[in-house]
SEKOLRO-201464 format. One record per residue: x, y, z of N, C-alpha, C, CB in turn; residue number from 1; residue in three letters. Coordinates in steps of 0.2 Angstrom, whole numbers, plus 5000, padded with zeros to 4 digits. Glycine has a CB too. Layout:
N
+------+------+------+------+------+------+------+------+------+------+------+------+-----+-----+
!  n_u !  n_v !  n_w ! ca_u ! ca_v ! ca_w !  c_u !  c_v !  c_w ! cb_u ! cb_v ! cb_w !   n ! res !
+------+------+------+------+------+------+------+------+------+------+------+------+-----+-----+
!    X !    Y !    Z !    X !    Y !    Z !    X !    Y !    Z !    X !    Y !    Z ! NUM ! ALA !
...
+------+------+------+------+------+------+------+------+------+------+------+------+-----+-----+
//
This chain:
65
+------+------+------+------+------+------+------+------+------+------+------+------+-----+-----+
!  n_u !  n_v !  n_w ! ca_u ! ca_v ! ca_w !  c_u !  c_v !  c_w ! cb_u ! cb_v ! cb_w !   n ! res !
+------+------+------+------+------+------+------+------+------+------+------+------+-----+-----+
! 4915 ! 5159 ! 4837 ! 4920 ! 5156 ! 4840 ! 4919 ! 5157 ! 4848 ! 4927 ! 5159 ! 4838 !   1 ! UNK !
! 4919 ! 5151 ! 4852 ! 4919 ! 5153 ! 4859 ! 4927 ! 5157 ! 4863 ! 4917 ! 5145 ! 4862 !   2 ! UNK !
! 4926 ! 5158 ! 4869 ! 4930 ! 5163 ! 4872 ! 4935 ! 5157 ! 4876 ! 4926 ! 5169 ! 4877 !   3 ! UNK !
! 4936 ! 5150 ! 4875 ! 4939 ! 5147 ! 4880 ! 4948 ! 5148 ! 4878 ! 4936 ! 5140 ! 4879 !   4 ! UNK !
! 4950 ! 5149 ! 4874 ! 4957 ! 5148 ! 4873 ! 4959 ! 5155 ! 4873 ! 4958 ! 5145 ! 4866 !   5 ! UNK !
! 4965 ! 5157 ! 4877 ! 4966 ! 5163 ! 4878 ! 4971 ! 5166 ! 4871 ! 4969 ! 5164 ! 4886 !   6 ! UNK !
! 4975 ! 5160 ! 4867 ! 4974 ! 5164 ! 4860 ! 4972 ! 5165 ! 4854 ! 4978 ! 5165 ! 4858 !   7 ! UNK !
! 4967 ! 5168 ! 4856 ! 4960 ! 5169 ! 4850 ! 4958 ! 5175 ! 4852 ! 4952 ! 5162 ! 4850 !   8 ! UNK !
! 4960 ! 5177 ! 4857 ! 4957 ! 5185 ! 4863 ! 4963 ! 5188 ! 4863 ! 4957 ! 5183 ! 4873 !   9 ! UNK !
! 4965 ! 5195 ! 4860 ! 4969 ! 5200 ! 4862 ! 4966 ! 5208 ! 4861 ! 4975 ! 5199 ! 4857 !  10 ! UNK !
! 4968 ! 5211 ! 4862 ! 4963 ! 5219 ! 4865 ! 4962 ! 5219 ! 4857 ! 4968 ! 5229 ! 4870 !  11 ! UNK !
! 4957 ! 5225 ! 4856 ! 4954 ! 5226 ! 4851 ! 4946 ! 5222 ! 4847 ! 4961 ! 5225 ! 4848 !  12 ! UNK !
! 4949 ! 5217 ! 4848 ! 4945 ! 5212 ! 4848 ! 4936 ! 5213 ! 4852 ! 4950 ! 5205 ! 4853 !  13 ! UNK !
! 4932 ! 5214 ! 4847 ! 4924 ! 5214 ! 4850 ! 4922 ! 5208 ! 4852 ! 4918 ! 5215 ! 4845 !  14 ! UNK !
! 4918 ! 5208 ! 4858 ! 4917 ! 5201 ! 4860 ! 4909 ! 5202 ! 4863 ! 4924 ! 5198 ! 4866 !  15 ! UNK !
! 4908 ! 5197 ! 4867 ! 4902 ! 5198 ! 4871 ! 4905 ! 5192 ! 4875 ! 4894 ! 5198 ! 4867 !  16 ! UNK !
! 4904 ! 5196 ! 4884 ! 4904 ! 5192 ! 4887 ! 4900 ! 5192 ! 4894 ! 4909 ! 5191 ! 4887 !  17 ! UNK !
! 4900 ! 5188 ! 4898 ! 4894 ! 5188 ! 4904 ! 4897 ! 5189 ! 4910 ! 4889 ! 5181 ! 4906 !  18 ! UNK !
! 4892 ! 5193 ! 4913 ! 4896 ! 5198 ! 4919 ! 4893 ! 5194 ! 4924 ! 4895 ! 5208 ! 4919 !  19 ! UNK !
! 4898 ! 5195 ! 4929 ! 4897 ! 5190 ! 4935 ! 4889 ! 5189 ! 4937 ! 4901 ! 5193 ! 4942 !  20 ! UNK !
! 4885 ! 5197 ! 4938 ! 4880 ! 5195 ! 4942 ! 4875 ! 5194 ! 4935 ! 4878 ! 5201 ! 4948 !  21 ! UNK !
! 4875 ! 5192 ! 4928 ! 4874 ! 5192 ! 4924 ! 4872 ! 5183 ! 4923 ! 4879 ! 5195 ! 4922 !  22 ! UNK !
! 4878 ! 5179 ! 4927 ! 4880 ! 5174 ! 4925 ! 4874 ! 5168 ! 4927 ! 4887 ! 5173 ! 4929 !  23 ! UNK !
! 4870 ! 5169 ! 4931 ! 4862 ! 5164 ! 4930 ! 4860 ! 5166 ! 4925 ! 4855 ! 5164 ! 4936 !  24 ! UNK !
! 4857 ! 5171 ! 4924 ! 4852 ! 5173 ! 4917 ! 4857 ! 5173 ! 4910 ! 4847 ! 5183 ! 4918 !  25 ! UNK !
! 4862 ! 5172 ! 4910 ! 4867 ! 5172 ! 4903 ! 4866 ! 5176 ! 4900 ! 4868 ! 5166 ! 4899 !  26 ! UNK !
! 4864 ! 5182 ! 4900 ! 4865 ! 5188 ! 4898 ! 4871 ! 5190 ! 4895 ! 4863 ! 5192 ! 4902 !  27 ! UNK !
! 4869 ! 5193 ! 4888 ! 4877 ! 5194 ! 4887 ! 4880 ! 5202 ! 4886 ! 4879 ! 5190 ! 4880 !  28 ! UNK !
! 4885 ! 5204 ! 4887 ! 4885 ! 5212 ! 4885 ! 4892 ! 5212 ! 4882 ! 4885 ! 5218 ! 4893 !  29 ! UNK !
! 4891 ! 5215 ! 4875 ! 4894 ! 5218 ! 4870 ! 4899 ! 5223 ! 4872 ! 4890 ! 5219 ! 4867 !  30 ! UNK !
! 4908 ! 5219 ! 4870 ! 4909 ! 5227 ! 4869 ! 4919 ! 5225 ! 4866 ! 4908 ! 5234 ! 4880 !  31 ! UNK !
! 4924 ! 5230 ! 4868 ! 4930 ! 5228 ! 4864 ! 4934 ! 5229 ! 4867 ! 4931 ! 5232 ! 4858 !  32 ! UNK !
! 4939 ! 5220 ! 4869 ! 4944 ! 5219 ! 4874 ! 4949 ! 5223 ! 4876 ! 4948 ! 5215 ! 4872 !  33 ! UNK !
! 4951 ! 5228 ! 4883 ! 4957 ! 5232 ! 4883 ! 4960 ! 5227 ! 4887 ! 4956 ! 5240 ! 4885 !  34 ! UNK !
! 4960 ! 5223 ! 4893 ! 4963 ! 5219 ! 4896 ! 4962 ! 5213 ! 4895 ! 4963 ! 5219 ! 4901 !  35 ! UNK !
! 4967 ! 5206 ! 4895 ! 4967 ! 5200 ! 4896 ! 4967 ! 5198 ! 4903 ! 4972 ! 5197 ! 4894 !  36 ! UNK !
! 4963 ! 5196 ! 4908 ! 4965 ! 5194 ! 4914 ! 4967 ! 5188 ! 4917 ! 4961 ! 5194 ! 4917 !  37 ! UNK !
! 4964 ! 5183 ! 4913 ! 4966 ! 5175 ! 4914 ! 4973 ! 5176 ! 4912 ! 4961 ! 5169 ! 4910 !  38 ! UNK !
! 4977 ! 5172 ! 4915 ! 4984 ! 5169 ! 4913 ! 4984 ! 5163 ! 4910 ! 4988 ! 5167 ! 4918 !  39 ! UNK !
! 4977 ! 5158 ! 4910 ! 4979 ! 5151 ! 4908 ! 4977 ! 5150 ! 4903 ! 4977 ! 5146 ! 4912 !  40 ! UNK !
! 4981 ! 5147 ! 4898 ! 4978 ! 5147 ! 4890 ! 4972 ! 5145 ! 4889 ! 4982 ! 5142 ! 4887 !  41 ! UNK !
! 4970 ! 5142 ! 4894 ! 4962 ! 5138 ! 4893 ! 4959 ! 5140 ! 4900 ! 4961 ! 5127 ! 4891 !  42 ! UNK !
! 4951 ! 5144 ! 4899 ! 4948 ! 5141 ! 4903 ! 4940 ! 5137 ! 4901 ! 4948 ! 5145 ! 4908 !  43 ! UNK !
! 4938 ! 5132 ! 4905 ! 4931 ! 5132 ! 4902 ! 4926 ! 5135 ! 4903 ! 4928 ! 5127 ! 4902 !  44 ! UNK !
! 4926 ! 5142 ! 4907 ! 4921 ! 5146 ! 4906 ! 4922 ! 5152 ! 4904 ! 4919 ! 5146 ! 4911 !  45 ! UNK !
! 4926 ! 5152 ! 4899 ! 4928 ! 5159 ! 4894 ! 4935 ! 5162 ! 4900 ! 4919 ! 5166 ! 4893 !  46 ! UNK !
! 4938 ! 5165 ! 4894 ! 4945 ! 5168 ! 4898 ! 4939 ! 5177 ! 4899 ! 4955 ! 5168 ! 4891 !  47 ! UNK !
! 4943 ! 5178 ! 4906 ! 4942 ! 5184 ! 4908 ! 4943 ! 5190 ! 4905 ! 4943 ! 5184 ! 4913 !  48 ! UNK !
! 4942 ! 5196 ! 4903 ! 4944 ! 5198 ! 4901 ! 4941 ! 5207 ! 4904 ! 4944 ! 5196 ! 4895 !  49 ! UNK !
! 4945 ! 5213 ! 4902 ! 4942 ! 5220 ! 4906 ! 4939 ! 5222 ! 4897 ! 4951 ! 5227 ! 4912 !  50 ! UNK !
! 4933 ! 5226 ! 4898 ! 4934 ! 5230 ! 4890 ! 4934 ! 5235 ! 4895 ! 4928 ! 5229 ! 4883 !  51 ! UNK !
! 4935 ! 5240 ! 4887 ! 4936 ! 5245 ! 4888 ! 4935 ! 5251 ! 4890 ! 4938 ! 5246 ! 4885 !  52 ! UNK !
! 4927 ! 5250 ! 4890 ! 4921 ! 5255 ! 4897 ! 4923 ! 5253 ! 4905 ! 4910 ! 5250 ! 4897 !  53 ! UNK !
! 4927 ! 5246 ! 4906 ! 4929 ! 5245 ! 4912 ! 4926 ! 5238 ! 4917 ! 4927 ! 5250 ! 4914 !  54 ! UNK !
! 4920 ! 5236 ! 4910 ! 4916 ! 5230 ! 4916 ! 4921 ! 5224 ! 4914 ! 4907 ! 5227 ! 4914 !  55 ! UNK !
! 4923 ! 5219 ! 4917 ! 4925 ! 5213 ! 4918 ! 4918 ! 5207 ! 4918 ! 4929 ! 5214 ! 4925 !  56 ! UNK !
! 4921 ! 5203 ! 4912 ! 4916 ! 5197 ! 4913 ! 4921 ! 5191 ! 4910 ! 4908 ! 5198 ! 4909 !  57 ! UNK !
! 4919 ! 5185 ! 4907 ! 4922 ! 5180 ! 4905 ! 4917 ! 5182 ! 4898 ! 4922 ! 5173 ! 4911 !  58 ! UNK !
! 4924 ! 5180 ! 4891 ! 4918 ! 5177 ! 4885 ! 4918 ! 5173 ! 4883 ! 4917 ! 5180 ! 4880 !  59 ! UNK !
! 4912 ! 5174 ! 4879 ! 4908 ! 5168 ! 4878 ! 4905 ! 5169 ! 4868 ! 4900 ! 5170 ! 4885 !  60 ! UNK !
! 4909 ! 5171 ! 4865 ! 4907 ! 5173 ! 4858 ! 4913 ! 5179 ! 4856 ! 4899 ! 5176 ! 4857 !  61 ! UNK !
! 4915 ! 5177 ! 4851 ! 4924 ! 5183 ! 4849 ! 4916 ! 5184 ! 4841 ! 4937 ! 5176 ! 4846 !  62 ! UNK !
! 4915 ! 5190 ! 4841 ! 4914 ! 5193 ! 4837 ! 4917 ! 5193 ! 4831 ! 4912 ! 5196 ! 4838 !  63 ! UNK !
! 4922 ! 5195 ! 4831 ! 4928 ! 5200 ! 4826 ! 4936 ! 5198 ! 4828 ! 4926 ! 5211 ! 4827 !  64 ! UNK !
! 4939 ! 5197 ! 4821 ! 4947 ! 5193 ! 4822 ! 4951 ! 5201 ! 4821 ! 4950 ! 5186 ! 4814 !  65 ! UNK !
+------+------+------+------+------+------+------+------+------+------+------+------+-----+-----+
//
């Protein structure tokens, strides 16, 4: 499942997503939602989100419901 709808995304949730300076090479980094950042129910480049190590990226693949 892609990361564009922001309800399909709530903490807890594994995801993988691509971190800003990440974002030419589409590298992705693994880990498990603590914040929602985006407000808007959709975006098309993945809703932002904080995990729980602290890095902020947008995702791009919801691992686990």
């Amino acid at each position: 499942m892609n990361g564009q709808n922001r309800k399909d995304i709530s903490p807890g949730l594994e995801v993988n997503i691509v971190l800003k300076q990440d974002q030419r090479s589409g590298k992705l980094t693994n880990g498990i939602v603590k914040d929602i950042l985006t407000n808007a129910a959709f975006h098309p480049h993945g809703i932002k989100v904080r995990l729980q190590d602290g890095q902020v990226g947008r995702v791009k693949e919801i691992l686990s419901n």
